[in-house]
C-alpha positions as CSV (number, residue, x, y, z in Angstrom):
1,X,105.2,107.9,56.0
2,X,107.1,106.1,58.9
3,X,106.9,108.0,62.3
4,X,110.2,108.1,64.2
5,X,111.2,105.5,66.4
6,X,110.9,106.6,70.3
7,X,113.2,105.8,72.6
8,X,112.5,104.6,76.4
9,X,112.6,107.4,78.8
10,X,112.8,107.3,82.5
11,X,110.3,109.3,84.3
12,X,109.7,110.3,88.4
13,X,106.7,109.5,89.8
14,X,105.1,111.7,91.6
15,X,105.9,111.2,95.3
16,X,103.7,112.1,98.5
17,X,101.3,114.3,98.5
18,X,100.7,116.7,101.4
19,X,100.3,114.6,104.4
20,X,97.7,116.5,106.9
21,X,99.6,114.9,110.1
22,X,102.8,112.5,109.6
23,X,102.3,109.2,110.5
24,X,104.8,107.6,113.2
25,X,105.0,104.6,115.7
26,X,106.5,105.3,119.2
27,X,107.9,102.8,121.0
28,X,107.1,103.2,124.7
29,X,107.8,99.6,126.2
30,X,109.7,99.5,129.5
31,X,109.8,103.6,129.4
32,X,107.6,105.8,131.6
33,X,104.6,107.4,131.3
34,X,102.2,110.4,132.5
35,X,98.2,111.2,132.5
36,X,97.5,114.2,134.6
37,X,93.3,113.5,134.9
38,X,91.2,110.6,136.2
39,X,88.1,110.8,133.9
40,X,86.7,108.1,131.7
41,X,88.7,109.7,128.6
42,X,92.0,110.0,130.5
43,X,91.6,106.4,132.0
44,X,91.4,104.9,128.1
45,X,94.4,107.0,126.9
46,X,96.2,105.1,130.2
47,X,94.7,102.0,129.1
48,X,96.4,102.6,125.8
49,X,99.8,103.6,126.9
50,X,100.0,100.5,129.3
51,X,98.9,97.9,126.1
52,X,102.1,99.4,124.7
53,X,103.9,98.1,127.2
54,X,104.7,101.4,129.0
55,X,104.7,102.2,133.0
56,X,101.9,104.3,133.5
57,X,101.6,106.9,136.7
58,X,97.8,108.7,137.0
59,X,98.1,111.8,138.9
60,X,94.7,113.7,139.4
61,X,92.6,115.0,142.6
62,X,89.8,112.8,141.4
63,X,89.6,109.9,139.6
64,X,87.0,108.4,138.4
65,X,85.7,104.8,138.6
66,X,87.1,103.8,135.0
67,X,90.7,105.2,135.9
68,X,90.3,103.1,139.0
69,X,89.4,99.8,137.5
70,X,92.0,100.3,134.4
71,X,95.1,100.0,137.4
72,X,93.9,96.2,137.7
73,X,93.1,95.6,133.6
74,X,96.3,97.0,131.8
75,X,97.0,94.5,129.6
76,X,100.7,94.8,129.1
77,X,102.7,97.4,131.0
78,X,101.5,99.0,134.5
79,X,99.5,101.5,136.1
80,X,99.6,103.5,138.8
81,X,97.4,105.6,140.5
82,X,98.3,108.8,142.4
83,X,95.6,110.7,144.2
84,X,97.1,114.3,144.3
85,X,97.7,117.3,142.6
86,X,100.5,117.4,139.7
87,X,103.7,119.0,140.0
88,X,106.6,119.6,138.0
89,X,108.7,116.6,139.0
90,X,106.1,114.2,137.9
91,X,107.5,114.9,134.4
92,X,110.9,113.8,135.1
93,X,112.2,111.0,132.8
94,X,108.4,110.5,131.1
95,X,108.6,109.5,128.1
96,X,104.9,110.4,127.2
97,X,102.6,112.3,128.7
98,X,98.8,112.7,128.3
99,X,97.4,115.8,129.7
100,X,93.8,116.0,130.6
101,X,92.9,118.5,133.1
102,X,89.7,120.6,132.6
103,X,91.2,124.3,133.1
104,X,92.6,125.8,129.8
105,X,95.8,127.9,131.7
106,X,96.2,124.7,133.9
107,X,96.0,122.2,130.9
108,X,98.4,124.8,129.2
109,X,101.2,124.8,131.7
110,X,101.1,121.4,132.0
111,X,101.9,120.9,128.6
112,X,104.6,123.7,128.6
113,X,106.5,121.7,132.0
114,X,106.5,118.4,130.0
115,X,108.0,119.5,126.6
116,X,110.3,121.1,128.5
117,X,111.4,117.6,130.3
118,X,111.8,115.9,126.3
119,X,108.5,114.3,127.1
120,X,106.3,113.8,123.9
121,X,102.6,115.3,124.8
122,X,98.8,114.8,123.7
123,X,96.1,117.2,125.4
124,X,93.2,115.7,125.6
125,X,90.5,117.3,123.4
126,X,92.8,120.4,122.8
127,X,94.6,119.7,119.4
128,X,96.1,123.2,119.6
129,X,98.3,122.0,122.3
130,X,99.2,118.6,121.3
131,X,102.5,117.3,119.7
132,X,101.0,113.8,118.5
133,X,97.0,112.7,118.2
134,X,95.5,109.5,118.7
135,X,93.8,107.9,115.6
136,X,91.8,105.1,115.1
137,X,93.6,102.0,116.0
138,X,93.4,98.1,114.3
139,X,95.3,96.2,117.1
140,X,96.6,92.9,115.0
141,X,99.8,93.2,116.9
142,X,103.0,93.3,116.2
143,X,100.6,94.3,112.8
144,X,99.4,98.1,113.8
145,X,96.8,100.5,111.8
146,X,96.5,103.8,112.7
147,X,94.0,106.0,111.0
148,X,94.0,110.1,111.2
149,X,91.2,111.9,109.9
150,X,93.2,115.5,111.2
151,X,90.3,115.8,113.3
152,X,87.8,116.3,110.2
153,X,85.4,112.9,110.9
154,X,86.5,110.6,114.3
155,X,83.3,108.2,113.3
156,X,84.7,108.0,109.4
157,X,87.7,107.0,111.0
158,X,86.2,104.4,113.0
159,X,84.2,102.9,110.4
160,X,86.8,102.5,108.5
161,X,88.9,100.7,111.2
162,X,86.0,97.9,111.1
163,X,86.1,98.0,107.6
164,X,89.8,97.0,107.5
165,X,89.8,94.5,110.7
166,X,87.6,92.4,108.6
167,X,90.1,92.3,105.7
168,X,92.7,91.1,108.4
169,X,93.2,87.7,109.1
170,X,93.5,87.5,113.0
171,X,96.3,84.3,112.4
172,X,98.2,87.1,110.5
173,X,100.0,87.9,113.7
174,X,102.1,84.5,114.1
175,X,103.7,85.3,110.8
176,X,104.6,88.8,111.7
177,X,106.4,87.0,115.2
178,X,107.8,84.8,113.2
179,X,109.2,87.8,110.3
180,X,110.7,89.4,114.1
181,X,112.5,85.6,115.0
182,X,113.8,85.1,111.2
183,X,114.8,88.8,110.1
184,X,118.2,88.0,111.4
185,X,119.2,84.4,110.0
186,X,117.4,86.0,106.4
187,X,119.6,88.9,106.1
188,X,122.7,86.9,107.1
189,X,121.7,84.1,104.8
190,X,120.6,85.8,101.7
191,X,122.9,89.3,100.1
192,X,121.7,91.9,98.7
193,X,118.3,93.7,98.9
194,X,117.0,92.9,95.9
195,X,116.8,88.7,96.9
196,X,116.2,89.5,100.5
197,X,113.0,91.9,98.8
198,X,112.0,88.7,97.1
199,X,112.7,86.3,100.2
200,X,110.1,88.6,102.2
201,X,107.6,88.6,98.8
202,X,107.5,85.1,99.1
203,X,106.9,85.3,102.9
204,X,104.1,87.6,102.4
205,X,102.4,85.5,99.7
206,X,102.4,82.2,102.0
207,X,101.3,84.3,104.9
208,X,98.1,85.7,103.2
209,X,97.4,82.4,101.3
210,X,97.6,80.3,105.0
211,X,97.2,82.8,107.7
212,X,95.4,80.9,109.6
213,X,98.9,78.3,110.0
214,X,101.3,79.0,112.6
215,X,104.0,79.1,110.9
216,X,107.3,76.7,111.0
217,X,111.0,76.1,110.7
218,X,110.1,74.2,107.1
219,X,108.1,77.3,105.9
220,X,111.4,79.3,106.7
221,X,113.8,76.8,105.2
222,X,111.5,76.4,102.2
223,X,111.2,80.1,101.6
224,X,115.3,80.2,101.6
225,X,115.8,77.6,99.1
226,X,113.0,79.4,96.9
227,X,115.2,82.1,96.6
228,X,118.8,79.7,96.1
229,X,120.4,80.4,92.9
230,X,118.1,83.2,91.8
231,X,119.4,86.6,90.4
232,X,117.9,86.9,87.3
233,X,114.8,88.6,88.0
234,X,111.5,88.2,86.1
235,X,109.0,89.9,83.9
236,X,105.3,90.4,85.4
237,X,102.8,91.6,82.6
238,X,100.7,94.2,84.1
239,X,96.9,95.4,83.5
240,X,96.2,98.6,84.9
241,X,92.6,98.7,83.5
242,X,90.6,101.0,81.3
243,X,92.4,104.1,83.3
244,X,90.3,104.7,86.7
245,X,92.5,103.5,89.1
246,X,90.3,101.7,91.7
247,X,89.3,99.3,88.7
248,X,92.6,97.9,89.1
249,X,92.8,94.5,90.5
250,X,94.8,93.6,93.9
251,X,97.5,91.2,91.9
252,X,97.9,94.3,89.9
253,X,98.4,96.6,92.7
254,X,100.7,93.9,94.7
255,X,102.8,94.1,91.8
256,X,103.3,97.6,91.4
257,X,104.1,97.8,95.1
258,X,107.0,94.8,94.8
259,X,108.3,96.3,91.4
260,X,112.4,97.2,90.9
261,X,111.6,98.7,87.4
262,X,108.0,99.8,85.9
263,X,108.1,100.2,82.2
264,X,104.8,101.7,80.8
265,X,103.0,102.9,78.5
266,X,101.2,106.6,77.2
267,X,98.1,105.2,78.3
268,X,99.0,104.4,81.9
269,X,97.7,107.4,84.2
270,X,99.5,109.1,86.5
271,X,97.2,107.9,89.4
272,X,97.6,103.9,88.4
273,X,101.5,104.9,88.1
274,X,101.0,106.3,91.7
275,X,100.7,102.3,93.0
276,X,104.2,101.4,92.1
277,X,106.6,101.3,94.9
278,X,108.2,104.7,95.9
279,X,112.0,103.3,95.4
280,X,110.9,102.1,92.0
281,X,112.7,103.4,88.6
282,X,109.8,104.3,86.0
283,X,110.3,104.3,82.4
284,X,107.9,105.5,80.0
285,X,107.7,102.9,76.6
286,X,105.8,105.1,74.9
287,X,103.4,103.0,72.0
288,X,100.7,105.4,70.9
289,X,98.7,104.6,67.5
290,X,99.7,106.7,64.5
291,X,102.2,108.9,66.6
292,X,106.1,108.2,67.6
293,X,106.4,105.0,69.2
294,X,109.4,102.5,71.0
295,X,109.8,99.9,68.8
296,X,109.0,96.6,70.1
297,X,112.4,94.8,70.1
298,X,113.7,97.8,72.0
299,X,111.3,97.6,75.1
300,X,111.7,93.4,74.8
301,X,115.8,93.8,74.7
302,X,115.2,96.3,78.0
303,X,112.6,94.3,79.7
304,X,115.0,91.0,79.5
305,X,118.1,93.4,80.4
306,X,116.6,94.4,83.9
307,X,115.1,91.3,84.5
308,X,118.9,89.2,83.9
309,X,120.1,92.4,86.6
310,X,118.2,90.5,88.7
311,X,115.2,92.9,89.1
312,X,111.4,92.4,89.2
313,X,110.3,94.2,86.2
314,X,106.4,95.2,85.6
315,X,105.4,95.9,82.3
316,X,102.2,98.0,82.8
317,X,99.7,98.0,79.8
318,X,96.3,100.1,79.6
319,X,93.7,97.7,80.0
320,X,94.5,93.9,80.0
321,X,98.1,92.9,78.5
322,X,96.2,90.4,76.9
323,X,93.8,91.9,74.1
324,X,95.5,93.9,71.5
325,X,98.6,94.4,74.1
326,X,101.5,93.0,72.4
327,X,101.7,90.5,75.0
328,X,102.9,87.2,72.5
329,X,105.9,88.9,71.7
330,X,106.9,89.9,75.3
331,X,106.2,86.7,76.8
332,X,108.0,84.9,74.1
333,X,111.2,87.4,74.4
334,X,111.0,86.6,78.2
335,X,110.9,82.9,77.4
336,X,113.4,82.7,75.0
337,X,116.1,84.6,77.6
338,X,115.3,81.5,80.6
339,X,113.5,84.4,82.8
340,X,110.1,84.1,84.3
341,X,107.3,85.6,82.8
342,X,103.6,86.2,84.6
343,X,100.9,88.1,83.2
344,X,98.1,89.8,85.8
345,X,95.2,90.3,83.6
346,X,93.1,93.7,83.6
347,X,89.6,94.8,83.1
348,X,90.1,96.0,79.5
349,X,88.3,99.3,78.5
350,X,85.6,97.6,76.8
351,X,84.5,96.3,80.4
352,X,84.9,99.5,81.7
353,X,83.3,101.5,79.3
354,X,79.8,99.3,79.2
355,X,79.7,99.5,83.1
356,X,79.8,103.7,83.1
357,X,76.7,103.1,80.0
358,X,75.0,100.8,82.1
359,X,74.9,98.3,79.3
360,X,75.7,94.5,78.9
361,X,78.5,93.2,76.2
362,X,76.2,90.1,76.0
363,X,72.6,90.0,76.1
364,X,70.1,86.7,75.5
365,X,68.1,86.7,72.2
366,X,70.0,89.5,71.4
367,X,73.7,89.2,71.4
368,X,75.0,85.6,72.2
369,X,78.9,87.0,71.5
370,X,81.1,89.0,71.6
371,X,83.8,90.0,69.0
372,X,86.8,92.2,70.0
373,X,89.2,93.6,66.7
374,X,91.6,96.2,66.2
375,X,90.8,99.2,64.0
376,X,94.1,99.5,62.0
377,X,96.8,96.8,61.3
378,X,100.7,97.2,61.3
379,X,100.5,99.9,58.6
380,X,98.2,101.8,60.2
381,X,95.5,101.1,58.0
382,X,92.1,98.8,58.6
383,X,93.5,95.0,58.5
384,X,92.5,93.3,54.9
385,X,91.7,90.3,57.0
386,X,89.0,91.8,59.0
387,X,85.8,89.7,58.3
388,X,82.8,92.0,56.5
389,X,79.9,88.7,57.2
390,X,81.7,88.8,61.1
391,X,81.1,92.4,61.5
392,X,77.4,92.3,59.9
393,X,76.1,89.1,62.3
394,X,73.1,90.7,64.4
395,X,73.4,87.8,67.1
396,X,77.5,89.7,67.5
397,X,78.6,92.8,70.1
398,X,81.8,94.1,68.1
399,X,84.2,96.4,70.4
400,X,86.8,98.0,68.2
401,X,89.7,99.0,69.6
402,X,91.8,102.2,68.1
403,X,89.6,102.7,65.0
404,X,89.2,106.7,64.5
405,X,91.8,106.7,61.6
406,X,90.2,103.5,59.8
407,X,86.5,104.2,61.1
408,X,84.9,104.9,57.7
409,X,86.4,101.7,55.5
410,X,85.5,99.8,58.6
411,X,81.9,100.6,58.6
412,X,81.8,100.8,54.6
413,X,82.6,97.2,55.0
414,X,80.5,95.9,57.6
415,X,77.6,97.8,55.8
416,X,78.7,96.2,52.5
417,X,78.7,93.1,54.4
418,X,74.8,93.7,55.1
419,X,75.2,95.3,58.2
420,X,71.7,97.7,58.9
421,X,73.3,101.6,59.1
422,X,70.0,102.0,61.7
423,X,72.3,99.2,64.1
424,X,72.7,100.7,67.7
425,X,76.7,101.8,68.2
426,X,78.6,104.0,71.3
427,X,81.6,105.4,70.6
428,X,83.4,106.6,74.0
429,X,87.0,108.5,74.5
430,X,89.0,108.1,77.7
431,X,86.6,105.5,79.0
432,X,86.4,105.3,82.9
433,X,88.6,108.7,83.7
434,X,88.1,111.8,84.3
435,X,87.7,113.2,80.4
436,X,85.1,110.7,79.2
437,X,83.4,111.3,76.6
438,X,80.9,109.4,74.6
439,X,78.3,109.4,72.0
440,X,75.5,107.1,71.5
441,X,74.4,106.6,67.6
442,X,73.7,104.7,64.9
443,X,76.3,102.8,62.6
444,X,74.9,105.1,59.6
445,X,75.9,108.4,61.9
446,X,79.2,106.9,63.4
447,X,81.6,108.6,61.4
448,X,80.0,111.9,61.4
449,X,79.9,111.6,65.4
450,X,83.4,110.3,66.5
451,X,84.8,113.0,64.2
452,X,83.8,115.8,67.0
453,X,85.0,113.7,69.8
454,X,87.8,115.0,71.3
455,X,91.6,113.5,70.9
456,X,92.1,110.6,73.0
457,X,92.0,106.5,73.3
458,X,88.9,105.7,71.5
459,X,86.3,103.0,71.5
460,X,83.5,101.5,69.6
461,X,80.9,99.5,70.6
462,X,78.5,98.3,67.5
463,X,75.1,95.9,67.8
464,X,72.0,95.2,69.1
465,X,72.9,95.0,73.4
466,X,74.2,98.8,72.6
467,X,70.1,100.2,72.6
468,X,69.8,100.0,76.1
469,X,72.5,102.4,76.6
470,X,72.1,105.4,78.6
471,X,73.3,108.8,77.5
472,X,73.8,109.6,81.4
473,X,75.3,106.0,82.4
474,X,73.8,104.2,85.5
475,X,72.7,105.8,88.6
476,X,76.1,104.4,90.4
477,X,78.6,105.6,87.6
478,X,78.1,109.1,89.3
479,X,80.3,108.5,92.5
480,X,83.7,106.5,91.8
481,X,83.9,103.0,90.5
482,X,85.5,101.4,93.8
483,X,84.0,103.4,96.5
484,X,83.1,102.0,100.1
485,X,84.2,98.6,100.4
486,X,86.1,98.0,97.0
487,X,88.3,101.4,98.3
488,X,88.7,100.0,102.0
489,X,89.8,97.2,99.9
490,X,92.1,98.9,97.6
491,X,93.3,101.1,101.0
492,X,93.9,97.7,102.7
493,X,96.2,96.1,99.7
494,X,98.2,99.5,99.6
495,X,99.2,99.0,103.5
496,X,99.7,95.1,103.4
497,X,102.0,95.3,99.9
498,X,104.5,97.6,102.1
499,X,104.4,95.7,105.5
500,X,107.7,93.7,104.5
């Protein structure tokens, strides 16, 4: 019997989560600034206020020999150094002040006399008593980081400011002076946000592929003309991996982050879907084996709608849009309707799911190939086509993909075919997230053992490379797939996709 037909429905994502401390630039150039204290840490918060350009005055009985040698170093603004005790006045027309006196009830009153003069204040090691915290800073300027930990771990927060200066290319900063000199003549040359979105996409891409050029007048003119005529949008096929997010690649995350429209599928997860920029419309495409589905020419006519609307539109698979993804029939709808297609391939769950076992797809002497099918054709049922002698070839990995319905005729061929029923296979459901699940078998026990796995995308894995696989995974499968430097990485990508 035929399942219904879905139709495409438009979902919210999620939004922020709870933000510990909210994350704000102040601009202080030209205004006026306060530090009541001369120790070594009041002389580097001066330091800091001056390299944003502010005019510093350093009031304190005592100062120490860092406060005095930061009045001849301030690298942008000014500082000044008052040897006297503070008084109210001091505060009058600061636009920041920095409060750093040993005493609790003095420190206290201080801050009190300077929120009531409209200054912003920070007490130096009393978080009780401040209105804004210093993080962790990456000085690329006019490109600024700032990391908070809430307090919780300073040195985490410093490590992973050197983490993410090494993913910075210093010659980034010309092209972020030269975004400030062209935002004007770009927003009175190009209409409407959704080209001038693309304009600044372009920019972005140039910049990080040569960031090392200063950039020129031909860049700029060259970037305008990119964008001359264009209002139809395109289509960007999507992987978003097996389903742990931090397996994603950057291209995928890039293009979540410049997306107009996201159409997606069951699979998808809610923390992949979390990558797609905030402004973004979301629409679930729903195409789950053997349960209600969009049909295909539905999602193609939408997908080619937006895109002639002139909007970016990602189409975000499970896995990689190219194996078993419906991909052909996108790309060739999106070809057909004269708009651009791209396709950002994925790790697909087979990857995924032999890195958590810890085993290889390929393995020398043993398995020289690899063979990826599907485990049920159009009509739901195990394709007639599907090669028996293919299946039963010891020197052959064969990952199939969706085959819990079809799994007995499947391996009632391939052991017709002459396939041994003592051949290693793993069966795994929900393969890198949270609710995995796998067994690890025999093809004569296969049937019997993904019958008690629980509901969810399923995978099998059959042939020799599978006897090395370990029931408990690799010793590195325990933390997340992504962790240190590949999530510095993925942290990095997040905050570069929204700097224009």
């Amino acid at each position: 019997m035929s399942q219904p037909d879905r139709v495409p429905e438009e979902t919210r994502a999620g939004g922020l989560a709870p933000l510990a401390v909210l994350p704000v630039f102040v601009r202080l150039r030209g205004r006026r600034a306060v530090v009541l204290g001369g120790n070594a840490g009041a002389a580097w918060k001066a330091r800091l206020l001056a390299s944003a350009g502010a005019h510093v005055d350093v009031i304190a009985t005592d100062l120490s020999d860092e406060m005095r040698e930061t009045a001849g170093v301030a690298p942008d603004g000014s500082v000044a150094l008052h040897q006297r005790p503070w008084a109210a006045e001091d505060f009058h027309g600061a636009r920041f002040v920095i409060v750093a006196p040993e005493e609790a009830g003095e420190a206290r009153r201080a801050v009190d006399i300077a929120r009531k003069s409209g200054a912003i204040v920070n007490a130096v090691d009393r978080p009780e008593l401040c209105d804004v915290q210093f993080g962790a800073i990456v000085n690329r300027s006019p490109l600024v980081v700032g990391i908070s930990t809430d307090g919780a771990a300073p040195v985490l927060a410093q490590t992973l400011r050197s983490k993410i200066e090494s993913l910075i290319p210093l010659g980034l900063a010309g092209w972020l002076d030269a975004a400030k000199r062209w935002r004007g003549e770009v927003a009175a040359r190009i209409g409407g946000m959704t080209m001038r979105r693309a304009f600044w996409q372009r920019f972005a891409d140039r910049a990080f592929a040569e960031p090392d050029r200063r950039p020129t007048r031909d860049d700029l003119d060259d970037l305008l003309a990119g964008g001359a005529g264009e209002g139809a949008g395109d289509i960007t096929l999507v992987g978003a991996g097996p389903g742990d997010p931090e397996l994603m690649t950057l291209a995928a995350v890039r293009a979540l982050r410049s997306a107009d429209v996201v159409l997606y599928d069951d699979l998808v997860s809610d923390d992949v879907l979390a990558f797609a920029r905030r402004e973004a419309r979301t629409l679930l495409v729903g195409k789950t084996g053997h349960r209600p589905s969009c049909r295909q020419d539905d999602i193609n006519a939408l997908m080619v709608g937006l895109a002639r609307q002139g909007k970016r539109v990602v189409r975000l698979k499970s896995g990689d849009p190219g194996v078993f993804g419906r991909a052909t029939e996108e790309i060739a709808a999106a070809r057909a309707a004269g708009v651009a297609v791209a396709i950002v391939p994925g790790v697909t769950a087979a990857q995924g799911a032999a890195a958590r076992l810890g085993v290889s797809l390929t393995e020398r002497a043993v398995a020289r190939r690899v063979q990826y099918v599907t485990g049920h054709d159009r009509d739901g049922r195990l394709p007639a086509t599907l090669d028996g002698a293919a299946l039963a070839d010891p020197s052959v990995t064969t990952v199939v993909y969706m085959p819990k319905k079809t799994l007995p005729a499947l391996v009632a061929r391939a052991c017709t075919a002459g396939l041994p029923p003592t051949t290693p296979a793993v069966a795994v459901v929900n393969a890198t997230r949270a609710g995995e699940r796998h067994v690890i078998t025999t093809v004569g026990a296969l049937v019997e053992e993904v019958a008690a796995l629980p509901a969810g995308p399923c995978l099998v894995m059959i042939g020799e490379a599978m006897r090395s696989a370990r029931r408990d995974g690799l010793a590195a499968a325990s933390a997340p797939i992504g962790s240190g430097d590949n999530a510095c990485m993925a942290a990095m990508q997040n905050f570069t996709a929204r700097a224009f």
